[in-house]
ZALUMKE-333212 format. One line per 8 residues: their letters; for each residue y, z, x of N, C-alpha, C. Coordinates in steps of 0.02 Angstrom, whole numbers, padded with zeros to 5 digits. Atoms other than C-alpha are relative to their C-alpha. Example, Ala and Ser with C-alpha at 12.3 -4.5 7.8 and 13.67 -1.06 7.14 Angstrom:
REM residues 2
as> -00059,00000,00045,-00225,00390,00615,00060,00000,00045 ~ -00059,-00003,-00042,-00053,00357,00684,00055,00037,-00039 .
***
This chain:
REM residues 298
xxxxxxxx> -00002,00063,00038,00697,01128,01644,00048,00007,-00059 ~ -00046,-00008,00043,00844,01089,01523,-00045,00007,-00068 ~ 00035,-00002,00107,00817,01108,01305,-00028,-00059,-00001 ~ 00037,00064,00030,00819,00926,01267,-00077,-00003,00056 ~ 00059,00029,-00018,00664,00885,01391,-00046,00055,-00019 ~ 00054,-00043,00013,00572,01048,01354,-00002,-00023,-00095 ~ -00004,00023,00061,00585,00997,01164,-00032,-00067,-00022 ~ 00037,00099,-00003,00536,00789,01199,-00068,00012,00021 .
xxxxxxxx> 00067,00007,-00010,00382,00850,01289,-00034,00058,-00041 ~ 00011,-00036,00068,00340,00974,01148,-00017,-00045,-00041 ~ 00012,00073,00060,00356,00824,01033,-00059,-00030,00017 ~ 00071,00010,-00002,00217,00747,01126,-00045,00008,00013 ~ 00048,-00030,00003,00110,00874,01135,00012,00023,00097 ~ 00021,00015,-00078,00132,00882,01341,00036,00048,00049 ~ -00034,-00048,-00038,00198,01047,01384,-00078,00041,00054 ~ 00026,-00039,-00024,00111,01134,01535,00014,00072,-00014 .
xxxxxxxx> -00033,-00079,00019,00095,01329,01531,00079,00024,00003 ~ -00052,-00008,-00014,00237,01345,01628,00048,-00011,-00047 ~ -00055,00054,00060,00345,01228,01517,-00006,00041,-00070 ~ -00013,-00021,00049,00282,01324,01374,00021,00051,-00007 ~ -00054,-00059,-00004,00330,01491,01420,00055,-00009,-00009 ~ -00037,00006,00028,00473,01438,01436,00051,-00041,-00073 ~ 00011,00048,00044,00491,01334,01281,00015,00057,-00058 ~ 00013,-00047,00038,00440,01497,01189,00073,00051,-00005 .
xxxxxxxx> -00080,-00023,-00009,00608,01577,01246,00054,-00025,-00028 ~ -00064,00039,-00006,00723,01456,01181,00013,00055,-00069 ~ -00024,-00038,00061,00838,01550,01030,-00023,-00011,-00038 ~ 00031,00031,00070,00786,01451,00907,-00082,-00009,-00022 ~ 00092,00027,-00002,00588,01437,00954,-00025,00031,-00077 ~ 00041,00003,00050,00528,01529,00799,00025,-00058,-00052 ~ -00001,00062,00058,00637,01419,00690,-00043,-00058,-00023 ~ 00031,00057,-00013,00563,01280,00757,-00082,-00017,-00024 .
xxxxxxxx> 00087,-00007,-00011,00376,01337,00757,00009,00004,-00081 ~ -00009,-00019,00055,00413,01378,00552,00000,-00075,-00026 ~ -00028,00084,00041,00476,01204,00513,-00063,-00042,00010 ~ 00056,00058,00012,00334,01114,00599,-00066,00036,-00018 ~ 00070,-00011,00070,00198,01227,00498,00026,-00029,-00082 ~ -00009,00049,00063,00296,01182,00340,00002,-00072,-00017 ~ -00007,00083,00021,00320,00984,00352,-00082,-00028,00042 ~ 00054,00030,-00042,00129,00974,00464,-00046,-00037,-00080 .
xxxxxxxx> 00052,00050,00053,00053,00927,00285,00003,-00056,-00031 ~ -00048,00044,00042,00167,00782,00253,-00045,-00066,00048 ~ 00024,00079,-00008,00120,00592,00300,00049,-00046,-00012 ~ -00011,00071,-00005,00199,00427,00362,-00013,-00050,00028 ~ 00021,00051,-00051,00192,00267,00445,00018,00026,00089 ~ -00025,-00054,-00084,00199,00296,00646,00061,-00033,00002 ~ -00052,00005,-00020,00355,00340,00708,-00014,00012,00091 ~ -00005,00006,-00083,00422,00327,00896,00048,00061,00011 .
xxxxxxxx> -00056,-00053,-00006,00487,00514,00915,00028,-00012,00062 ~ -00020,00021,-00034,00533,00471,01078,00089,-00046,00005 ~ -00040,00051,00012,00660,00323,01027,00057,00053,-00051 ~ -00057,-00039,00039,00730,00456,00894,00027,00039,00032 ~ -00037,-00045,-00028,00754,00583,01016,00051,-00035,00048 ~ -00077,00016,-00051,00861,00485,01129,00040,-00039,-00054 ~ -00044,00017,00049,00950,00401,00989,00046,00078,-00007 ~ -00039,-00057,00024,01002,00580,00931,00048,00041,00070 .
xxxxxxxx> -00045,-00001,-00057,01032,00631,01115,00067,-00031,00033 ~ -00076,00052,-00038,01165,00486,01148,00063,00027,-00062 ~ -00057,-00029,00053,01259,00561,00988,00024,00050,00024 ~ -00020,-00055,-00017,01253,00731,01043,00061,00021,00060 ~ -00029,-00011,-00031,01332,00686,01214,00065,-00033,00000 ~ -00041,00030,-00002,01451,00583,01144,00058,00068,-00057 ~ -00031,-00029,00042,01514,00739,01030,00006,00073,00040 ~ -00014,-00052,-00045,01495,00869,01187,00060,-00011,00048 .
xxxxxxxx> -00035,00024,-00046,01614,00766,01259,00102,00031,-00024 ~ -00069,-00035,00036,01759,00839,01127,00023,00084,00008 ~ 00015,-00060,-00012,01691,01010,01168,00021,00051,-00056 ~ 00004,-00043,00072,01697,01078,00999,-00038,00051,-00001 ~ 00039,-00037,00025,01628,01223,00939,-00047,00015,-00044 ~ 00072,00007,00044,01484,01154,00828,-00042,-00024,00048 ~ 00046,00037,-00003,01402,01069,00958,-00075,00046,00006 ~ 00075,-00027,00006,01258,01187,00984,-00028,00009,-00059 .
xxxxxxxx> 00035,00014,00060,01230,01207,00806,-00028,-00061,-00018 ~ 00026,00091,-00015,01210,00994,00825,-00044,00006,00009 ~ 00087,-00016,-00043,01083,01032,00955,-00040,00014,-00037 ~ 00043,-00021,00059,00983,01130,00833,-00024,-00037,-00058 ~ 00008,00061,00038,01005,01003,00700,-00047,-00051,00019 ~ 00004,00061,-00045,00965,00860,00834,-00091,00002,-00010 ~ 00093,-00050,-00015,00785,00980,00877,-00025,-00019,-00056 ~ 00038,00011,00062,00742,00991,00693,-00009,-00069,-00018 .
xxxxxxxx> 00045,00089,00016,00745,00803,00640,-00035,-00016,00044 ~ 00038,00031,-00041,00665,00763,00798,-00070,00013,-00023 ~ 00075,-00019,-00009,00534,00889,00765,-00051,-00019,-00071 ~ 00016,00022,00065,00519,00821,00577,-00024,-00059,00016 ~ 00033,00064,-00001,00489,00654,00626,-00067,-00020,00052 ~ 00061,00018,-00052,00369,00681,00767,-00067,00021,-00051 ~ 00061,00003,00059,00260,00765,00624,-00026,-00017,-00037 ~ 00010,00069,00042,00255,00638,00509,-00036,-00017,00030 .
xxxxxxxx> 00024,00031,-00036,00211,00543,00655,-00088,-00009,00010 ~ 00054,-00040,-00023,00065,00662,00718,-00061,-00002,-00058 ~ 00051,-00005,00059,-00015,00684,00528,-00014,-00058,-00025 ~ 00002,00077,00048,-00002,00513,00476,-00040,-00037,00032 ~ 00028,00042,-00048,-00081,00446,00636,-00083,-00023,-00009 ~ 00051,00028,-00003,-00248,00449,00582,-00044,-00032,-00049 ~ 00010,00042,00062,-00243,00354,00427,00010,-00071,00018 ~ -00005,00054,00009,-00268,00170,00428,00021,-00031,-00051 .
xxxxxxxx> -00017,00018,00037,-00168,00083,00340,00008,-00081,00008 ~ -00002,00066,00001,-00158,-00114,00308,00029,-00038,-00072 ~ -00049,00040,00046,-00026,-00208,00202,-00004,-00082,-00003 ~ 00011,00052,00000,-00026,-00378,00165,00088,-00022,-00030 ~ -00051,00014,00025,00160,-00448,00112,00003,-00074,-00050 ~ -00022,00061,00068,00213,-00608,-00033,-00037,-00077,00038 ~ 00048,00054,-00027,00097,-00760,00017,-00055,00018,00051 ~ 00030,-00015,-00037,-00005,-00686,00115,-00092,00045,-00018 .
xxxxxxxx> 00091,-00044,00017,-00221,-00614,00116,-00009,00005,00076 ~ 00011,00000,-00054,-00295,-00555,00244,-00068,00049,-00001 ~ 00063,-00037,00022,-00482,-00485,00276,-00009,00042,00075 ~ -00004,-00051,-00038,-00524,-00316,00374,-00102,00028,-00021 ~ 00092,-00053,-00017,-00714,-00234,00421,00030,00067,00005 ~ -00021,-00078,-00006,-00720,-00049,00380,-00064,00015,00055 ~ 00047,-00033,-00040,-00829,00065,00495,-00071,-00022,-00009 ~ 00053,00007,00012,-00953,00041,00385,-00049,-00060,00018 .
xxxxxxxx> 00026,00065,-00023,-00973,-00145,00430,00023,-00027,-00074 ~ -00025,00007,00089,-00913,-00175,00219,00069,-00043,00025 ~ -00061,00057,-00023,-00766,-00314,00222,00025,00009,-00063 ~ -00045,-00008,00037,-00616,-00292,00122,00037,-00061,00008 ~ -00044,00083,00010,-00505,-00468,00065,00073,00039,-00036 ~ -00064,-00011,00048,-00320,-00415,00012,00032,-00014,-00018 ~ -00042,00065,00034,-00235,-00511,-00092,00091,-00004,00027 ~ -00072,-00008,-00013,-00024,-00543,-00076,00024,00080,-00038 .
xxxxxxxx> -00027,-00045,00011,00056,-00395,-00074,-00041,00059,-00024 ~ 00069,-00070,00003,-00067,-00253,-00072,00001,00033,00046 ~ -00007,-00064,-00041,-00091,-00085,00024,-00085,00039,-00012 ~ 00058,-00061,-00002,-00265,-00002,00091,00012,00052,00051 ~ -00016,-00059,-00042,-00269,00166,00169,-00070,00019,00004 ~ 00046,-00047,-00017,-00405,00256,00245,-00031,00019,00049 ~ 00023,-00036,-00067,-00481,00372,00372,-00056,-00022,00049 ~ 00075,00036,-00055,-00594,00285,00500,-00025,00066,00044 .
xxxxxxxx> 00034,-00059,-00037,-00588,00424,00618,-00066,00066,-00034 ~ 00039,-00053,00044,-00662,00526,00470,-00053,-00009,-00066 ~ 00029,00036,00040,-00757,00400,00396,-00069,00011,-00025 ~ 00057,-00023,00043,-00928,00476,00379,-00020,00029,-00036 ~ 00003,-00030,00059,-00892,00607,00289,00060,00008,-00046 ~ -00042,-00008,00026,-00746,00549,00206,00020,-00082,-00026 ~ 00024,00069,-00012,-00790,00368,00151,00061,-00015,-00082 ~ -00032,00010,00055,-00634,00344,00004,00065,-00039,00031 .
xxxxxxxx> -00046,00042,00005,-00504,00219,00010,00040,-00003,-00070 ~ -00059,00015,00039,-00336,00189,-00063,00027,-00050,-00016 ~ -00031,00063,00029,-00269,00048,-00155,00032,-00022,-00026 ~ -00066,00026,00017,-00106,-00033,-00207,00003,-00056,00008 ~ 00004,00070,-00019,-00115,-00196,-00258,-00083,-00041,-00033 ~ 00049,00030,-00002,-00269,-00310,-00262,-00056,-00014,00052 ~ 00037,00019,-00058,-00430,-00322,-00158,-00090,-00033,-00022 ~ 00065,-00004,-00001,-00587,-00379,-00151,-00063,00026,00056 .
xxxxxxxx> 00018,-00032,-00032,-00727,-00286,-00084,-00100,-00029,00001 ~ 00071,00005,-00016,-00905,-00314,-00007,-00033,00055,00039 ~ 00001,-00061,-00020,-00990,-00173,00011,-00087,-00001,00024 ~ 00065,00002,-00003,-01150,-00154,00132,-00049,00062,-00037 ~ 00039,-00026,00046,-01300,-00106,00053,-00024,00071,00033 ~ 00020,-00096,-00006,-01340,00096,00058,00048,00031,00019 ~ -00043,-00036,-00014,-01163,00136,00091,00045,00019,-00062 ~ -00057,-00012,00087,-01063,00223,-00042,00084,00016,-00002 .
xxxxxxxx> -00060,-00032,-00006,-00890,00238,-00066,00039,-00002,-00060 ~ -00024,-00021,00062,-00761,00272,-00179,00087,-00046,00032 ~ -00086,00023,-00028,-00584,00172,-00189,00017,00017,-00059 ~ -00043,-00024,00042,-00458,00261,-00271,00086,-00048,-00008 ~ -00041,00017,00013,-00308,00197,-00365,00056,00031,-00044 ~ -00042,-00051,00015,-00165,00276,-00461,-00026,-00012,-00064 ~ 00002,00025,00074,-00230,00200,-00652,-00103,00009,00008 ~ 00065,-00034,00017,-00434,00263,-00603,-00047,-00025,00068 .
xxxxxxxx> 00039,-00003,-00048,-00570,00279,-00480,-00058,-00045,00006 ~ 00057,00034,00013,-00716,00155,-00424,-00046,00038,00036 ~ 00047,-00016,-00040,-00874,00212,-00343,-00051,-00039,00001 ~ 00052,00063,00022,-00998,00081,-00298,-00024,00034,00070 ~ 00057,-00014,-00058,-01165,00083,-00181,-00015,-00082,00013 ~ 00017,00040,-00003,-01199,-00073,-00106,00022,-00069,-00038 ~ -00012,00033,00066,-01105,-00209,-00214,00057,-00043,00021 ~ -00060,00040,-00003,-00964,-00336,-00231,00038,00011,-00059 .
xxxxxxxx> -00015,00007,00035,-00829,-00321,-00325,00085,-00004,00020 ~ -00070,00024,-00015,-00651,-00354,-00359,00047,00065,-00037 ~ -00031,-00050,00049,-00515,-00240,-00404,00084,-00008,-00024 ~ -00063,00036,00019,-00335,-00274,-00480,00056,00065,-00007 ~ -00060,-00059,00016,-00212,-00125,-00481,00062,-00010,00001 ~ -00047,00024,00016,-00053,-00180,-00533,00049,00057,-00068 ~ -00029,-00033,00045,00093,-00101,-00639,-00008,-00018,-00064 ~ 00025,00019,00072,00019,-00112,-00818,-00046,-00017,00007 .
xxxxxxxx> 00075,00051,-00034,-00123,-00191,-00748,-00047,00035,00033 ~ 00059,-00040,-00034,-00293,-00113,-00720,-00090,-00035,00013 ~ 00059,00038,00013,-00433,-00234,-00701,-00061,00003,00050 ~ 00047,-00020,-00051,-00607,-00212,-00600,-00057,-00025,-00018 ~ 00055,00068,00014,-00763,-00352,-00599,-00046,00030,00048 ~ 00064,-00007,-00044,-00919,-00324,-00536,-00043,-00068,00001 ~ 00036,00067,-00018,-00994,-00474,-00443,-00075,00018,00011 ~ 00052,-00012,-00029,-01155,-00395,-00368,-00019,00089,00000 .
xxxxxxxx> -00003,-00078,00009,-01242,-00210,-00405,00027,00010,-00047 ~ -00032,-00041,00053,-01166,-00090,-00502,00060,00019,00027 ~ -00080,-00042,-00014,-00984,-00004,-00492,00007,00057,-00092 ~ -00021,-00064,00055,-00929,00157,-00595,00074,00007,-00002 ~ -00045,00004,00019,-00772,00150,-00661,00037,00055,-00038 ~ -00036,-00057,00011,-00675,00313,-00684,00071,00004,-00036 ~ -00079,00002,00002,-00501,00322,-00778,00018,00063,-00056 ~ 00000,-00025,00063,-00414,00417,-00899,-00002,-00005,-00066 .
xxxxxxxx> 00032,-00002,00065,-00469,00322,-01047,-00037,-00002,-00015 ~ 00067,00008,-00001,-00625,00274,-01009,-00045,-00010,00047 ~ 00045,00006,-00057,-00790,00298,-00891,-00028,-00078,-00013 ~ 00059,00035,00029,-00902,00155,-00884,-00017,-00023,00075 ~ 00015,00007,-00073,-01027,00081,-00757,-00018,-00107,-00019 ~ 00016,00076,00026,-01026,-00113,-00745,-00056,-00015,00042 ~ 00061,00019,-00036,-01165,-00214,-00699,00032,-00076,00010 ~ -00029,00057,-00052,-01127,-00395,-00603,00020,-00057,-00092 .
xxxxxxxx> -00025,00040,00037,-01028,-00499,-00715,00030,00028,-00069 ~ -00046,-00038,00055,-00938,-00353,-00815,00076,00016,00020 ~ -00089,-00001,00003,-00732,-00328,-00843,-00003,00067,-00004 ~ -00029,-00054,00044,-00659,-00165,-00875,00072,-00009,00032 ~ -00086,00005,00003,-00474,-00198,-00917,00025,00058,-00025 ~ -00046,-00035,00055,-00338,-00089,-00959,00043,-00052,-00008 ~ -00067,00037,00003,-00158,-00183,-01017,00049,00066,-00014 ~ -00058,-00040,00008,-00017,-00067,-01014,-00035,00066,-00034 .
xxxxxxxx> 00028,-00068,00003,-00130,00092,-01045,-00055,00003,-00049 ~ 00045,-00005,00055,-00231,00031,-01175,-00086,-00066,00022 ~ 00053,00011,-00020,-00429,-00005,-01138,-00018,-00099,-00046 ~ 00007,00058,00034,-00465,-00202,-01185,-00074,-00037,00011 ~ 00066,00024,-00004,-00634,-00273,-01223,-00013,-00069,00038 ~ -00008,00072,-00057,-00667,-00442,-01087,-00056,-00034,-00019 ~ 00062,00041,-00001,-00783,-00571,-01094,-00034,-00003,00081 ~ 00039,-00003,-00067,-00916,-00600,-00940,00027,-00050,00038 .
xxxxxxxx> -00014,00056,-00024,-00867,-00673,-00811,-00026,-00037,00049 ~ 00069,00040,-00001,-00945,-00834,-00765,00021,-00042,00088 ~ -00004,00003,-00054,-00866,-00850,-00581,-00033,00039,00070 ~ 00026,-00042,-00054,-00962,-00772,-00422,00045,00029,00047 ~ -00048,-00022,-00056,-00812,-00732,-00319,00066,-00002,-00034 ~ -00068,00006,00038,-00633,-00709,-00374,00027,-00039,00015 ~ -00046,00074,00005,-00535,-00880,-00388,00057,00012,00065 ~ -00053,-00018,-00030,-00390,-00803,-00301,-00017,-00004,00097 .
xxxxxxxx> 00029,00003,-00053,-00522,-00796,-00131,00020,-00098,00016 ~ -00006,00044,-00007,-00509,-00969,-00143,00056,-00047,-00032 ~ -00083,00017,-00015,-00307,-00991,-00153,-00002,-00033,-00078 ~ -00016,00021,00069,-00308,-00991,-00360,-00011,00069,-00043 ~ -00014,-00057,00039,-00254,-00885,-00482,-00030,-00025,-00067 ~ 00014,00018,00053,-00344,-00875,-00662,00004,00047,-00038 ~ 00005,-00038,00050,-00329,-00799,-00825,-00015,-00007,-00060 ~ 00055,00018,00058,-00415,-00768,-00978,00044,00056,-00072 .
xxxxxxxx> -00023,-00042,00054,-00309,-00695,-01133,00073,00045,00032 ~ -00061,-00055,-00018,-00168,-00610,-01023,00074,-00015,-00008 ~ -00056,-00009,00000,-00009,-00577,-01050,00048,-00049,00051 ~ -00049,00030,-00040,00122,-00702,-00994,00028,00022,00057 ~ -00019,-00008,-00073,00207,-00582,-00868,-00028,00034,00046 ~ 00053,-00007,-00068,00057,-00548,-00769,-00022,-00050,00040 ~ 00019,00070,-00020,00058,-00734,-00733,00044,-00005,00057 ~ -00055,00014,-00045,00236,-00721,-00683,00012,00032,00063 .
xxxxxxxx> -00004,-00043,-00052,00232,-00588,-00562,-00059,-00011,00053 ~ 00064,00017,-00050,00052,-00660,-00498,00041,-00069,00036 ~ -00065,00067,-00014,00188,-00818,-00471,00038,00013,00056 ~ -00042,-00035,-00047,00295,-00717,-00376,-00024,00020,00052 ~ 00042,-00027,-00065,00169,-00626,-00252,-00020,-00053,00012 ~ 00014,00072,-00037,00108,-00803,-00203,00017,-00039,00011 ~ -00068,00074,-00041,00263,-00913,-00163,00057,00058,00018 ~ -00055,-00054,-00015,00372,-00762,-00146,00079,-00021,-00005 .
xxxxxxxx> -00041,00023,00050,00496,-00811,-00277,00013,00044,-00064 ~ -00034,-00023,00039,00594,-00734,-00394,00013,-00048,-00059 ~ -00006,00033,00079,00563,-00791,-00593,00038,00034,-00037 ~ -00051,-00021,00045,00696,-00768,-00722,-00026,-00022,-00061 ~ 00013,00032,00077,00636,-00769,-00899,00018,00032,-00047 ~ -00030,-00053,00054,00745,-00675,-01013,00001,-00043,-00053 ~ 00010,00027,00064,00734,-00814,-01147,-00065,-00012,-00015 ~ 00057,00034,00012,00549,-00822,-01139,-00029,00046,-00024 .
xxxxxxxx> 00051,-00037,00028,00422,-00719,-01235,-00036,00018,00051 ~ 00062,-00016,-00062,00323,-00637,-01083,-00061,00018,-00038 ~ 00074,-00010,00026,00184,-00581,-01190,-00042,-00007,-00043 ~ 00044,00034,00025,00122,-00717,-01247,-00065,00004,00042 ~ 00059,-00009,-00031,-00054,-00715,-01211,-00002,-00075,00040 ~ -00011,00041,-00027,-00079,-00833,-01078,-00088,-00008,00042 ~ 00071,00007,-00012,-00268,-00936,-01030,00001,-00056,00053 ~ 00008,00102,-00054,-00283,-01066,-00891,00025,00044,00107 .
xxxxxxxx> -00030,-00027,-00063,-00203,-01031,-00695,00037,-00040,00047 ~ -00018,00062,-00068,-00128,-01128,-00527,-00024,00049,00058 ~ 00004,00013,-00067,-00128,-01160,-00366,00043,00054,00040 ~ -00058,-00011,-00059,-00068,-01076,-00196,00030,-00029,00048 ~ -00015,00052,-00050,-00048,-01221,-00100,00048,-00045,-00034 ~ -00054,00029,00001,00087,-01317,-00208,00036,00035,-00041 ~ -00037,-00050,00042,00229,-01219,-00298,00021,-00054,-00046 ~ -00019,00026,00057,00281,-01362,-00405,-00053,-00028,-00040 .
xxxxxxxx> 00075,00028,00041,00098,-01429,-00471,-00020,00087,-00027 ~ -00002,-00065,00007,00086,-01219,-00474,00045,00032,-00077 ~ -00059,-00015,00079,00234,-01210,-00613,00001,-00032,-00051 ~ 00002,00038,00076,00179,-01349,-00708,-00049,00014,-00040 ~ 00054,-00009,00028,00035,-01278,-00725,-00025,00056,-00068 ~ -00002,-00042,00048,00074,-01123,-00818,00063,-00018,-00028 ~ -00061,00019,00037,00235,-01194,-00888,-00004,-00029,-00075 ~ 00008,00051,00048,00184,-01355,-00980,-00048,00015,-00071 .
xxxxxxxx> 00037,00001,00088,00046,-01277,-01101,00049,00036,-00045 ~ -00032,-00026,00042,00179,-01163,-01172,00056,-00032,-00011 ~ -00061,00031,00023,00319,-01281,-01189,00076,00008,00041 ~ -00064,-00032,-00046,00437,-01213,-01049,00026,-00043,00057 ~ -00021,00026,-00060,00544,-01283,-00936,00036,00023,00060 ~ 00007,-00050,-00077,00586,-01232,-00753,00058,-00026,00024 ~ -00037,00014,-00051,00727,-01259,-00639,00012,00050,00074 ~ -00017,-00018,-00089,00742,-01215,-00450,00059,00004,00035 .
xxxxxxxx> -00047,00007,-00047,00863,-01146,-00356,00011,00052,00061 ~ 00008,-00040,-00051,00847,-01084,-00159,-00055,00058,-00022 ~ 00050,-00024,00012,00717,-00936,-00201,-00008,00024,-00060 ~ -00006,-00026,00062,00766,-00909,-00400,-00036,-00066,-00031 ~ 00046,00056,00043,00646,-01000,-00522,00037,00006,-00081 ~ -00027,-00021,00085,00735,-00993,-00720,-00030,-00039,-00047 ~ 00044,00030,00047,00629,-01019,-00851,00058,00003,-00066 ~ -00041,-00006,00090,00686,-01079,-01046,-00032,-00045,-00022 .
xx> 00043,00042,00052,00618,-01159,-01190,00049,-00059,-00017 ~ -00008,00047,00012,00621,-01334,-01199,00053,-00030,-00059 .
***
């Protein structure tokens, strides 16, 4: 059997003895076996090693065709990315992951039977296959979470950790932005400025790294579930960028004060009743053009 096919069925796992004996022979085999213990701890989205290896194959024979004296060093080359990307592949495979992109939510059941809501533009990760004894989720972005009762888990974020038993709650992870509500139960709230455990109708904010005291809040479900955005004391450009992930539009406000504190919200269903809405209490005016929004004072 030639290199390239003893190498492609290597990649997916599907060498008989035979095949691997010889496999084990090739010049380069320890290289090979070295590289994929060093990159086996790495993680990505799935790839199609397959599609890469003949991609790289149609190069190779288009550069054997000059009959140079690098091409077997190529070959070797060719082997190693292949065998880099099939590992990615292999380690990454048994992470669930679920994205949501700019207008868009979308709701997912974990193992547990617990239902996750993810707002525009958000990222969860986590191990189903390894879900009983490994019950922690990853989060980028915004979600809300319903969590059945006697199951515990933990969702981690890059700005602090939740751990709730049984409970509802919402969570906001955003750049500068750290916010986490408890609708139902309790939730424990881990970060590096401050622990605390809320009980149903408690805030714990950060703003740009610094811990901010909230008032209760007097909604049962997060607004945003029901295609509206609200805010209570925040910062102008957490409005704008909540603007942006829900019409998937690009705001320009270099003449505007972003952090002014900003109280009220809109809509996701009209983008221009949506702009008047946070526009008009501060005095701003808007113009449109193709997917750029430019704000300036009146």
């Amino acid at each position: 059997m030639d290199r390239e096919t003893l190498i492609k069925k290597w990649l997916n796992h599907d060498l008989t003895t035979e095949e691997r004996q010889a496999f084990e022979k090739l010049d380069d085999y320890s290289s090979l076996i070295k590289l994929h213990s060093a990159v086996n701890k790495f993680k990505a989205p799935d790839f199609d090693s397959t599609s890469v290896f003949d991609t790289i194959s149609t190069e190779i024979q288009k550069k054997q065709k000059t009959k140079t004296n690098w091409v077997k060093p190529f070959l070797r080359i060719a082997a190693i990315l292949a065998i880099c990307f099939s590992v990615y592949y292999f380690a990454g495979s048994n992470d669930t992951r679920v994205a949501t992109i700019a207008s868009e939510k979308t709701e997912l059941i974990l193992p547990d039977a617990s239902t996750v809501t993810l707002n525009a533009k958000s990222t969860l990760t986590y191990n189903a296959k390894k879900w009983e004894d490994n019950r922690n989720l990853n989060l980028i972005g915004e979600a809300f979470f319903k969590v059945t009762k006697g199951e515990k888990f933990t969702v981690q974020t890059a700005q602090g950790n939740i751990t709730v038993l049984g409970t509802e709650f919402n969570v906001n992870n955003r750049e500068g932005l750290f916010k986490v509500t408890c609708y139902e139960g309790s939730v424990k709230v881990i970060s590096d400025i401050k622990t605390q455990v809320l009980k149903p109708g408690d805030n714990f904010l950060i703003l740009d790294g610094k811990f901010i005291a909230s008032e209760k809040e007097t909604f049962s479900k997060p607004n945003w579930l029901n295609n509206e955005s609200k805010f209570n004391s925040l910062p102008f450009k957490f409005v704008l960028e909540e603007f942006e992930r829900q019409y998937n539009m690009k705001v320009v406000s270099k003449t505007i004060d972003t952090n002014v504190l900003f109280t009220g919200g809109f809509t996701h269903n009209d983008m221009e009743l949506a702009l008047k809405s946070i526009t008009l209490p501060l005095n701003i005016k808007y113009s449109i053009k193709n997917q750029l929004i430019e704000l300036s004072r009146e």
